[in-house]
C-alpha positions as CSV (number, residue, x, y, z in Angstrom):
1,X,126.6,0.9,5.0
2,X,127.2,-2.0,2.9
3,X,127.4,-5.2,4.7
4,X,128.2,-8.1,1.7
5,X,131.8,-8.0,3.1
6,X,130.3,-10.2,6.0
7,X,129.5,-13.6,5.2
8,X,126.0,-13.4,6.9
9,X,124.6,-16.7,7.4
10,X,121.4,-17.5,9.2
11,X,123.8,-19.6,12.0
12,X,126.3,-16.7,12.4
13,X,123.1,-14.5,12.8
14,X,121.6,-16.7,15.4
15,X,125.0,-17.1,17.2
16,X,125.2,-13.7,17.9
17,X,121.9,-13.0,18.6
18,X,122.7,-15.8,21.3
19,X,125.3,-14.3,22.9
20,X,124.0,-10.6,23.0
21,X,120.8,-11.9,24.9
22,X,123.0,-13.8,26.6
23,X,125.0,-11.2,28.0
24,X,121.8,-9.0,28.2
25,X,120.6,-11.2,30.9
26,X,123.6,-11.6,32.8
27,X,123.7,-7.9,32.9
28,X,120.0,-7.8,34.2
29,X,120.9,-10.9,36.7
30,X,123.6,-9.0,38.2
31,X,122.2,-5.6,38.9
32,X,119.2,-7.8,40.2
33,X,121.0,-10.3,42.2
34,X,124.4,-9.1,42.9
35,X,126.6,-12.0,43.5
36,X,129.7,-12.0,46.1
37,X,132.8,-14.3,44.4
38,X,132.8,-17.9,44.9
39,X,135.6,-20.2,45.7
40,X,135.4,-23.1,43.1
41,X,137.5,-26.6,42.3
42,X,140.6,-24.8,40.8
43,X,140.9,-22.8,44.1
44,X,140.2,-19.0,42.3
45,X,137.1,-16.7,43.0
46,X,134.9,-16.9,40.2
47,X,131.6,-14.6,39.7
48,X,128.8,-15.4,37.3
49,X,130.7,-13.8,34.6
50,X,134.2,-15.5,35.1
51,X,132.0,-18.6,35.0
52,X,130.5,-17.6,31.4
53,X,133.7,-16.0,30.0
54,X,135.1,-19.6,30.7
55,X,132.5,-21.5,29.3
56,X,132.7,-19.6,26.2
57,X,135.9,-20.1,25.3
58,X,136.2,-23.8,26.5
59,X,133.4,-24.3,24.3
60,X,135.0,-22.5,21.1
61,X,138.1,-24.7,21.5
62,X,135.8,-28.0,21.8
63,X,134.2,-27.0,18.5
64,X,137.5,-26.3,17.1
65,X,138.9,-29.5,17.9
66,X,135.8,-31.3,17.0
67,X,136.1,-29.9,13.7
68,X,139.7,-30.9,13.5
69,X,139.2,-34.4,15.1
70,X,135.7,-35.7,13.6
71,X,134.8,-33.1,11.0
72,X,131.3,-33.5,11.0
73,X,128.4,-34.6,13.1
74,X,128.9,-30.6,15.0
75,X,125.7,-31.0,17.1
76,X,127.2,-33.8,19.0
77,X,130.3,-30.9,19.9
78,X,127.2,-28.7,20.9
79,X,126.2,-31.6,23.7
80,X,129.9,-31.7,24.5
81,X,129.5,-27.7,25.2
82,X,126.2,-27.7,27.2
83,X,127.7,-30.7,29.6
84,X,131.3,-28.6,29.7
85,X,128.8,-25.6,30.6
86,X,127.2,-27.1,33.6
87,X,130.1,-28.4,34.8
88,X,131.9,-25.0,34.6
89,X,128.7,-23.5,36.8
90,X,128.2,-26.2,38.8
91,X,132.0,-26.4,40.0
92,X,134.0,-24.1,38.8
């Protein structure tokens, strides 16, 4: 299977080798410590992986509108993510 369709970088590589471990663990967290649905700020039931379906998507559209806004500087918009992330966890 030839694969120089793909524009394989070493960040796209290490993004989702991120997110598959990512998920891997969750997986392992929840058939370890199940987890009954909690009631956060925005008055909805939220499990652990509500919680990291949200924080991935909130973070893709900071990084697009950092891109859009500033252009550069992109691990300042990963700072913006990991503070959005523990927020999402934390209250959420």
């Amino acid at each position: 299977m030839k694969m120089e369709w793909m524009a394989w970088t070493t960040p796209t590589a290490i993004f989702f080798i991120v997110i598959a471990c990512t998920l891997t663990v969750f997986t392992v967290l929840a058939i370890k410590f199940p987890e009954a649905p909690r009631m956060g700020i925005l008055r909805t039931e939220t499990t652990r992986g509500d919680r990291l379906f949200i924080t991935l998507l909130g973070s893709a559209f900071i990084n697009l509108a950092w891109l859009g806004v500033v252009g550069a500087n992109q691990p300042y918009a990963l700072m913006v993510c990991l503070a959005y992330a523990v927020a999402v966890f934390r209250w959420v």
